[in-house]
N, C-alpha and C positions, 0 to 999 in steps of 0.2 A: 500445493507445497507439501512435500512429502518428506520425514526421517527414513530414508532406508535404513533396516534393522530394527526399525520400532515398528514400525508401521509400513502395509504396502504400498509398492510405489504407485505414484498420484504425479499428475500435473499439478504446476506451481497454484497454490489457491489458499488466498488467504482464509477460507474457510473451511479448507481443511486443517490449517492451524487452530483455529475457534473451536472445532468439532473434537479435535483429536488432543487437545488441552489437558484433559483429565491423565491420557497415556502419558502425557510428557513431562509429570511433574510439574511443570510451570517453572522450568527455571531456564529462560529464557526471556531476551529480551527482542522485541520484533521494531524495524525500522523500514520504513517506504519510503522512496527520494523518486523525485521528477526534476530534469530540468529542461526549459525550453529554451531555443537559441532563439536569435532573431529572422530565421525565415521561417519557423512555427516545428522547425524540428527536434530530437531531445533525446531524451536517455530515459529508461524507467527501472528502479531496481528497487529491490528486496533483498532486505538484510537480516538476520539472524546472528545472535550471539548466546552462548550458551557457555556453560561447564557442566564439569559432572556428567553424568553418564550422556547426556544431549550432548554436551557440546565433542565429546568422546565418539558418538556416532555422526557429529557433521565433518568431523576430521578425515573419515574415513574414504578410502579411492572412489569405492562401489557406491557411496552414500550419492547420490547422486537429486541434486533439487532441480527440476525439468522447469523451464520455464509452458504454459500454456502452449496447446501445440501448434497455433498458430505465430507462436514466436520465435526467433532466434537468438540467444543470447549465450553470454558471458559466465561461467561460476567461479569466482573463484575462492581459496579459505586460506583464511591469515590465525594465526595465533600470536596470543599479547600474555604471558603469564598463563593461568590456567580456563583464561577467555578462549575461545573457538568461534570464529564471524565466518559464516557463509555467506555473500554475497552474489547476486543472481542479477546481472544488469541488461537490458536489452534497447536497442537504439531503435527511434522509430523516424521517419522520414515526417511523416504527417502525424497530427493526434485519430487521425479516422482509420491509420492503420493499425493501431496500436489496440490488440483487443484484452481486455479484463474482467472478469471472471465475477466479481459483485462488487465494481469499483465504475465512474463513470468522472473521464476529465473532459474537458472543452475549455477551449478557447474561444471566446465572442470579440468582436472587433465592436467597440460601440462611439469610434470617432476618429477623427483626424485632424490636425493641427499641421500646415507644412510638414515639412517632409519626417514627425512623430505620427505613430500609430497609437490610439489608446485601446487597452485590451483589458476583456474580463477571464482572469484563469479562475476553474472553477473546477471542486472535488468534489463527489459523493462519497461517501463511502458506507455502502451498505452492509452494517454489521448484521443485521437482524434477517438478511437472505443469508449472509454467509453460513449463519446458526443452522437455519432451517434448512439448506442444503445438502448439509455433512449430517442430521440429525435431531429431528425435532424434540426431542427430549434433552437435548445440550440448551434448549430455549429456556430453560426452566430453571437453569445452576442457581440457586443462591447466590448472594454477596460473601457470605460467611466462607461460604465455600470455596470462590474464588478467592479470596482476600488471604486465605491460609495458601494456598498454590501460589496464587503472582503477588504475594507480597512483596514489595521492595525492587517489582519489574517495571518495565519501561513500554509502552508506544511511543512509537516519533513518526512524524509526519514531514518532510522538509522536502521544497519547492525552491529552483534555482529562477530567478526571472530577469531578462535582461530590462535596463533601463530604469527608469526611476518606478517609486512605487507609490502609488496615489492616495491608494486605500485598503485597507486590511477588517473583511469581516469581522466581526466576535464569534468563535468560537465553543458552544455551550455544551457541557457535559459531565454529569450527574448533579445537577443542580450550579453548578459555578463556573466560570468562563476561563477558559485557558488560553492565558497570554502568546505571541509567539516572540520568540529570541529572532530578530533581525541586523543582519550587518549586512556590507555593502560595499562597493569601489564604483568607480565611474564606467564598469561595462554590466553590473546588474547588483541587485542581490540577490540572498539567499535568507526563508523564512522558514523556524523553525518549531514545530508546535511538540510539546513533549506529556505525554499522563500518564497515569497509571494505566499498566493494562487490562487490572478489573474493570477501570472506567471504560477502557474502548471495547471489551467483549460485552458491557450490558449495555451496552448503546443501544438502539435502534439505530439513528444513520449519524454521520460524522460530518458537518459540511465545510471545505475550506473555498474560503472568497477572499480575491484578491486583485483590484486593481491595478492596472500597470499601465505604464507611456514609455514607446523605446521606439527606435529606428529600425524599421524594415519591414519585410514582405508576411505581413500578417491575415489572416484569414480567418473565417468561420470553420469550426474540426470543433468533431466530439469522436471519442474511444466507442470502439464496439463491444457488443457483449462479449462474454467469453466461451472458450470451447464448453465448459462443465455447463454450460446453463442447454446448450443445446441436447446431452447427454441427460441432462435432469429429466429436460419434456419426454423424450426419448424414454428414458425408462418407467415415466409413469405410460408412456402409447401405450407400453409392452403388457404391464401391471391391468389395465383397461382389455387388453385383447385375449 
């Protein structure tokens, strides 16, 4: 995930947003959404809101946010007042097509009831690779530090899942458990988990768990790595030769 104008262009990566933190001021808020249908297929996007000089540069033509290059997606930019939302969404048929950069989803199918599937949706999210990826010296930021840049910003994590919902992990991070905001209709919900962003950049890893029972064509799928991880090894070969 790259600011064209601030910063060179990059594939979409959320560690390069973690790395590149300190350039950006910190006024921004970062938002991840997944939803799954009921034959395990779904949508993945990355959202960005900013003002001020960020949100000033995601407005722009050329400003362009690539999704991973194994992806194909969607960008598009809305303005609300002196807000700027980049959104970068991309469809994936299977969760095993869908590759991610230091995130990791799956789907487990762990029963069946008549013609209900019961299913475990399940998130990693490795903040502590994302660090070390863009920058082993961003492993290091203080609190203080951060707290002066993303004060008053936002993480969101939100998951669309059809069918009823069984059971909802707890969520822990920086010592206290972060609730999630659920609603619902009769074809699924949607769970939504919200923190500060100092809390989600000094994380180690972030993990959402989530139960579910719905109708249809369910299977076992987990995400693959993503392009940048391959390019990492790649350039330590090089570093080594």
């Amino acid at each position: 995930m790259s600011f064209a104008g601030f910063l060179p262009r990059r594939s979409l990566s959320v560690a390069v947003v973690i790395g590149s933190a300190v350039g950006l001021s910190g006024c921004f808020d970062l938002a991840q959404k997944v939803a799954v249908r009921h034959d395990g297929s779904g949508t993945y996007a990355v959202e960005i809101a900013a003002n001020g000089i960020v949100g000033e540069g995601l407005d722009k033509k050329h400003a362009d946010i690539d999704l991973d290059e194994d992806l194909h997606g969607v960008t598009k930019v809305t303005r609300k007042g002196d807000v700027t939302t980049r959104t970068t969404e991309a469809a994936f048929h299977d969760l095993s097509g869908l590759k991610l950069g230091d995130e990791t989803l799956n789907l487990h199918v762990t029963g069946k009831k008549d013609d209900v599937t019961e299913v475990n949706f399940h998130r990693t999210f490795h903040v502590d690779h994302a660090r070390r990826h863009h920058d082993e010296d961003d492993d290091h930021m203080g609190r203080d530090v951060l707290e002066s840049m993303f004060g008053g910003h936002i993480y969101t994590f939100a998951v669309w899942l059809p069918g009823r919902i069984e059971h909802i992990a707890p969520v822990r991070v920086a010592n206290h458990t972060v609730s999630p905001i659920v609603w619902g209709d009769k074809y699924g919900h949607t769970i939504v988990w919200k923190m500060k962003l100092t809390d989600m950049f000094l994380a180690d890893a972030l993990n959402f768990d989530v139960d579910f029972a719905a109708k249809g064509d369910f299977h076992d799928a987990q995400s693959q790595p993503g392009v940048h991880h391959r390019h990492h090894h790649h350039d330590d070969d090089d570093d080594e030769g």
